[in-house]
C-alpha positions in Angstrom: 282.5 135.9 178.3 278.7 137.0 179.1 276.4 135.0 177.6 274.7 135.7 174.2 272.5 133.3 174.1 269.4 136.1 174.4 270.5 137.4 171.0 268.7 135.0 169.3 265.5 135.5 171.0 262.4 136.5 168.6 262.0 140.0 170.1 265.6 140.8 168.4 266.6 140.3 164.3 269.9 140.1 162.3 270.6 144.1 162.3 270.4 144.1 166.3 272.8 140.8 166.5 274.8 142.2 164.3 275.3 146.2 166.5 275.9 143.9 169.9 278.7 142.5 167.9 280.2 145.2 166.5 279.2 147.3 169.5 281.2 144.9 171.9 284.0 145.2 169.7 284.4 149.1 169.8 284.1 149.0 173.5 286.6 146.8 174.1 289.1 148.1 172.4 288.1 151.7 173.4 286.8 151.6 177.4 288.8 149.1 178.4 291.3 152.1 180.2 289.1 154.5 180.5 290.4 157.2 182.5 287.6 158.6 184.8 289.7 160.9 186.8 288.0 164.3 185.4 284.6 162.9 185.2 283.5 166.2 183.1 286.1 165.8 180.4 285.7 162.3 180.4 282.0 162.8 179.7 283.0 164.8 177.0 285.5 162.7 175.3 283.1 159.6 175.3 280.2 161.6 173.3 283.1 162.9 170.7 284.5 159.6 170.3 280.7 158.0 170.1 279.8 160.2 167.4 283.0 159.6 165.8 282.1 156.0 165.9 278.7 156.5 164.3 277.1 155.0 167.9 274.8 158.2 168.3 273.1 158.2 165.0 271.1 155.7 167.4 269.8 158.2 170.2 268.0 160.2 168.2 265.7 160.6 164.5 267.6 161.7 161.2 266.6 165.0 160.6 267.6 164.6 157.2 265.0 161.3 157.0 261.1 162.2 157.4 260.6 158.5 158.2 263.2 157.9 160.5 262.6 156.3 163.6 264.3 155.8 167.1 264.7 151.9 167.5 264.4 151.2 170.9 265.9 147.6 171.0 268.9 149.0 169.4 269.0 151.2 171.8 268.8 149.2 174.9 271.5 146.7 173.1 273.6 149.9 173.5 272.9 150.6 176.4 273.1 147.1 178.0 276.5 146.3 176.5 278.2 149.6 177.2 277.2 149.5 181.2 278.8 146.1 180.9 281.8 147.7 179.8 282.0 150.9 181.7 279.3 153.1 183.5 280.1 156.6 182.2 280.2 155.0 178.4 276.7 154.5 179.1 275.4 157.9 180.6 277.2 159.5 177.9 275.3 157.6 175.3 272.2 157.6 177.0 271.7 161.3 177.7 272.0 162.1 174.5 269.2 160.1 173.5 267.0 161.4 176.5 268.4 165.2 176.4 267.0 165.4 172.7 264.3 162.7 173.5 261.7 165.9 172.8 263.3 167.2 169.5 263.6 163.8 168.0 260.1 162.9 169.2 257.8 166.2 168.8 260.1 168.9 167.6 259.7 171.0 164.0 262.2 170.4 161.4 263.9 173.5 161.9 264.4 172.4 165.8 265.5 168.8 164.6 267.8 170.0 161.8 269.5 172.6 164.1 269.8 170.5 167.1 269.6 166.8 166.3 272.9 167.3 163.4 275.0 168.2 166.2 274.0 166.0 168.9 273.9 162.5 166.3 277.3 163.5 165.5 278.7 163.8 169.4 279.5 167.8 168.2 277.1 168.9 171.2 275.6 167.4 174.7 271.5 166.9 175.4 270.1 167.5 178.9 266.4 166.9 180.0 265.5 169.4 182.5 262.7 168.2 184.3 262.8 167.4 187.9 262.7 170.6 190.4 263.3 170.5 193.8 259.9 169.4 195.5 258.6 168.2 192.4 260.8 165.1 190.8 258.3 162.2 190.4 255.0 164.6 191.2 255.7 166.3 187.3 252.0 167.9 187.8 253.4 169.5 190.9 256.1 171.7 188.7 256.7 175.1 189.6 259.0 176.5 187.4 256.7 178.9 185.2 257.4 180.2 181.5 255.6 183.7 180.9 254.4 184.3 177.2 255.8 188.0 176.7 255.2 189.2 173.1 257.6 187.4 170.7 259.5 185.3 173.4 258.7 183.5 176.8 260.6 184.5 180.3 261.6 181.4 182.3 261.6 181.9 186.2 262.4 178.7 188.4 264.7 175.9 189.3 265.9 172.5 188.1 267.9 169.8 189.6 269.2 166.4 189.4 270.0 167.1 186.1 272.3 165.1 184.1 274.4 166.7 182.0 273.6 169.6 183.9 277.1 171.9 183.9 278.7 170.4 180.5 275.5 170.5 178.5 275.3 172.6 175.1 271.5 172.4 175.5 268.6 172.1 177.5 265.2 170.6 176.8 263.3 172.3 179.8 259.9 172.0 181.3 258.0 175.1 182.5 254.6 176.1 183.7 252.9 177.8 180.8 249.3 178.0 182.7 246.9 176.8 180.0 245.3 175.0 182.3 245.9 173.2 186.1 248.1 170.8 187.1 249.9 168.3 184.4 247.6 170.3 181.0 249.7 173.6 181.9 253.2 172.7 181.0 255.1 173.3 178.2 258.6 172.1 177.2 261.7 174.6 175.6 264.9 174.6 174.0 267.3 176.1 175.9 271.0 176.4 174.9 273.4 176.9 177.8 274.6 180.1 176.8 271.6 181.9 177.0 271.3 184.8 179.2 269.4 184.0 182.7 270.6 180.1 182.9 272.6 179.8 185.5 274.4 176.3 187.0 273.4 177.0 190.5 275.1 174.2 191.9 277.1 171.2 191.1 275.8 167.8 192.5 278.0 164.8 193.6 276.7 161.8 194.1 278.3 157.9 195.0 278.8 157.4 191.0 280.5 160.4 189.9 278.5 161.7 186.7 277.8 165.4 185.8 275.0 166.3 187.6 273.7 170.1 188.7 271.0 172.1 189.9 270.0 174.8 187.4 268.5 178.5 188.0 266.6 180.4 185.7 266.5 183.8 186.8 264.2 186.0 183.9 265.6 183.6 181.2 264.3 185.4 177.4 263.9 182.3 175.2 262.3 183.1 171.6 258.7 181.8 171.6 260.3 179.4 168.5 262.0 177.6 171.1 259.0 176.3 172.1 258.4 172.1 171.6 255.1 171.0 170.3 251.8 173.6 171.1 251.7 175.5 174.7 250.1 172.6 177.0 251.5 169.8 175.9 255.0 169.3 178.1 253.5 167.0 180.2 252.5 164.4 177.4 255.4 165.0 175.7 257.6 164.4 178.9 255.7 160.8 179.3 256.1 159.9 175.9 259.8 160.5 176.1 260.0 158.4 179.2 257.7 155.7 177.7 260.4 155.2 174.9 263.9 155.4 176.9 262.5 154.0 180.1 263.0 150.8 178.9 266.7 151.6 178.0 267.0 152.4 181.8 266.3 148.8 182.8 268.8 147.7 180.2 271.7 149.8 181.8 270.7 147.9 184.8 270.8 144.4 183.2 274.3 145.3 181.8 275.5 145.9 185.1 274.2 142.6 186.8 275.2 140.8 183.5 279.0 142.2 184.3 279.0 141.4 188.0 277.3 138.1 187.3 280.7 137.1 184.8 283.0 139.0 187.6 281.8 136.5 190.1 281.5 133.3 187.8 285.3 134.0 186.8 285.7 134.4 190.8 284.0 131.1 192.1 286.1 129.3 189.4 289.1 130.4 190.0 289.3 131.0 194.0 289.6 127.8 195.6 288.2 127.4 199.7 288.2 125.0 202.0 290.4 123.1 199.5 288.3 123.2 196.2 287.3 125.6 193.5 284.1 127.8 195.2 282.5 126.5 192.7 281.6 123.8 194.2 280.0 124.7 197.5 276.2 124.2 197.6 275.7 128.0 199.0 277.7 129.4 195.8 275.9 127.6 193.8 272.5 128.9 194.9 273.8 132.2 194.6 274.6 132.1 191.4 271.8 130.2 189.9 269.9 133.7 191.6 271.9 135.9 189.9 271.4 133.8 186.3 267.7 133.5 187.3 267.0 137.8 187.8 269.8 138.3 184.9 267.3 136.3 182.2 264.5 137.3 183.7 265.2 141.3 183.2 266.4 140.2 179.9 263.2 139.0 179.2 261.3 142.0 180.1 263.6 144.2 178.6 263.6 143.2 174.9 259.6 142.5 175.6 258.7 146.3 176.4 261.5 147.7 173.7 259.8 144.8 171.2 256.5 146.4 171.7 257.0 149.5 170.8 259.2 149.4 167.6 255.8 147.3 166.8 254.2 150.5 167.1 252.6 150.3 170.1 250.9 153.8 170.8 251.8 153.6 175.0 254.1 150.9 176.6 253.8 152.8 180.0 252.9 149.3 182.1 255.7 147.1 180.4 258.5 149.7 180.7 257.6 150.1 183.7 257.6 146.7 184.6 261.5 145.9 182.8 262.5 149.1 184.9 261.6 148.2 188.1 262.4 144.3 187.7 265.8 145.1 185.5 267.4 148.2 188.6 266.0 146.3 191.5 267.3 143.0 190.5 270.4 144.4 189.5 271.4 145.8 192.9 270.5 141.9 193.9 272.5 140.4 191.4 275.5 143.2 192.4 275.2 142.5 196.3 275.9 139.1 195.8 278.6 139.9 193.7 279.9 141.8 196.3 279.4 139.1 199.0 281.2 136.4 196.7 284.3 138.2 196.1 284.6 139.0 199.6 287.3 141.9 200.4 288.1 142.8 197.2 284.3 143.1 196.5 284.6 146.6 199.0 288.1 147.7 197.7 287.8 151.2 195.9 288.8 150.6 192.2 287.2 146.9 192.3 284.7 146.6 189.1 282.1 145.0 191.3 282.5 148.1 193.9 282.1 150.1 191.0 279.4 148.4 189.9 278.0 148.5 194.0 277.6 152.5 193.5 276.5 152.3 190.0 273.5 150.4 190.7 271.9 152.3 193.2 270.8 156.0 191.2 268.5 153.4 188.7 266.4 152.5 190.7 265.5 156.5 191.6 266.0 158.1 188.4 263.5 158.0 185.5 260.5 157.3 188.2 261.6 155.3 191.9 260.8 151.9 191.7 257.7 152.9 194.3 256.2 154.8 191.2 256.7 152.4 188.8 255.0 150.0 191.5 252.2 152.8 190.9 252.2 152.6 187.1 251.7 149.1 186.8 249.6 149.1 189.4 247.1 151.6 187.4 247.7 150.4 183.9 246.6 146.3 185.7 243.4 147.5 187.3 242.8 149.8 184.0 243.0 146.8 182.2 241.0 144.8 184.1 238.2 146.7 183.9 238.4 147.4 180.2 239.9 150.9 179.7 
């Protein structure tokens, strides 16, 4: 049984205890055989069944609600719990929070209505199509270019790394629209898949199987309604995205080490060696008061940066930055010596903690590299330390 114990800290209230609860519940009953043969349809099954559940209605604004409001702690409670239960449950959840991230954040009502409906209620998948080829972290360095041409805009360029990207219904895309140089020229669309000119140029596999793909846009016509926000303002939009579901990236991580921390405490229980439990060797020991030790501490950071900013905090930029790269790092620690403790079966294909092994690793890339979030903080500390 993980521990629950951070559910009462002061960063969470009654409503959040109350979704880990029921939240645990649903996954247990419903993940716990998980087939993930046909990653693809098993993608699609999990947003279907999470709408059906109501879990969705989290990822993204109400259209139907003008003060509705994405809750980031519910959110990374989500997100945390579900990795615990099963990797693919989470990316499902998570991309469509982060595939509509723009729409729920910046887009008209007309945009919200048409696109956040179906996505709340698991009826259609989100993608965020912003990483190119030789620009993933560099975002200024984008070259895909969107062309205003009378009533509509022609897109021209590449995406990849894109989850989602292959089984998506639509496409929140990022495009050089020239208003100015560098990050003030970009500009962010909706693009359904079906539209004439989109292209899924490749499919991308990777250690954790997920739908991933490398997308062409070859004279794509999108209306000039498809448009997010004014001409310009992609780049701030994009940040602000990542500044709220950043955060639910480090939690993702946190529920992985917070599985493969029980994995190995069930382990060292049970297993006896040298002619007692595991338990009780000195070196086991040490290994898992590590594994407690980054577990709280990414916990801690976590809940802090989500805390924040359902206070309202206009930028959270340094502290999601900060749970990201503590939570993914620490993880993969917290995962290795999971591995290490269950010996053998820690490497055997099918093993939750091997599982877990390949899982880890893509967190601490996607959503900024841990070396960028290194910048971030960096920036945002001397920033503030001269009064900026």
């Amino acid at each position: 049984m993980s521990d629950r114990s951070f559910l009462q800290w002061p960063f969470l209230d009654e409503a959040h205890r109350n979704l880990a609860d029921q939240v645990d519940a649903w996954a247990t009953k419903e993940l716990s055989e998980l087939d993930h043969s046909n990653v693809d349809e098993t993608c699609k099954t999990l947003v279907k069944a999470l709408g059906e559940a109501g879990w969705l209605k989290l990822s993204a604004v109400d259209p139907a609600d003008e003060s509705s409001k994405i809750d980031v702690r519910s959110l990374c409670i989500m997100r945390e719990t579900l990795a615990r239960h099963d990797g693919l449950a989470d990316f499902a959840f998570a991309m469509q929070g982060l595939g509509t991230g723009c729409i729920s954040l910046f887009g008209s009502e007309a945009q919200k209505t048409e696109w956040l409906t179906k996505t709340r209620a698991g009826e259609a998948l989100s993608a965020f199509a912003l990483s190119e080829p030789a620009s993933g972290s560099d975002v200024a360095n984008m070259a895909m270019t969107a062309v205003r041409d009378g009533d509509d805009y022609v897109l021209n360029g590449e995406k990849t790394w894109i989850s989602n990207g292959g089984i998506a219904d639509v496409y929140c895309v990022f495009a050089r629209t020239g208003e100015a140089p560098g990050a003030k020229g970009l500009s962010v669309f909706i693009v359904p898949a079906d539209t004439p000119g989109l292209e899924i140029a490749e499919r991308l596999e990777v250690v954790a199987p997920h739908p991933l793909a490398r997308l062409a846009f070859k004279d794509c016509r999108i209306p000039a309604s498809a448009m997010i926000g004014n001409p310009g303002e992609g780049f701030r939009i994009a940040m602000s995205v990542l500044d709220v579901f950043r955060s639910t990236v480090a939690a993702a991580a946190l529920g992985f080490a917070r599985r493969a921390l029980d994995e190995s405490l069930d382990r060292v229980s049970e297993r006896e060696l040298f002619g007692a439990p595991m338990s009780d060797l000195q070196m086991v020991q040490g290994h898992i008061a590590d594994m407690a030790l980054d577990v709280d501490a990414a916990a801690l950071l976590v809940y802090r940066a989500a805390w924040l900013k359902d206070q309202g905090a206009p930028r959270v930029s340094r502290e999601a930055a900060m749970a990201k790269l503590y939570a993914t790092d620490h993880a993969q620690d917290v995962i290795d010596k999971a591995v290490q403790l269950h010996g053998g079966d820690g490497v055997r294909k099918g093993h939750i903690v091997e599982s877990l092994y390949r899982e880890i690793r893509a967190l601490r890339i996607y959503e900024g590299a841990s070396d960028v979030q290194k910048v971030v903080i960096a920036r945002q500390t001397l920033a503030n330390s001269k009064g900026v």
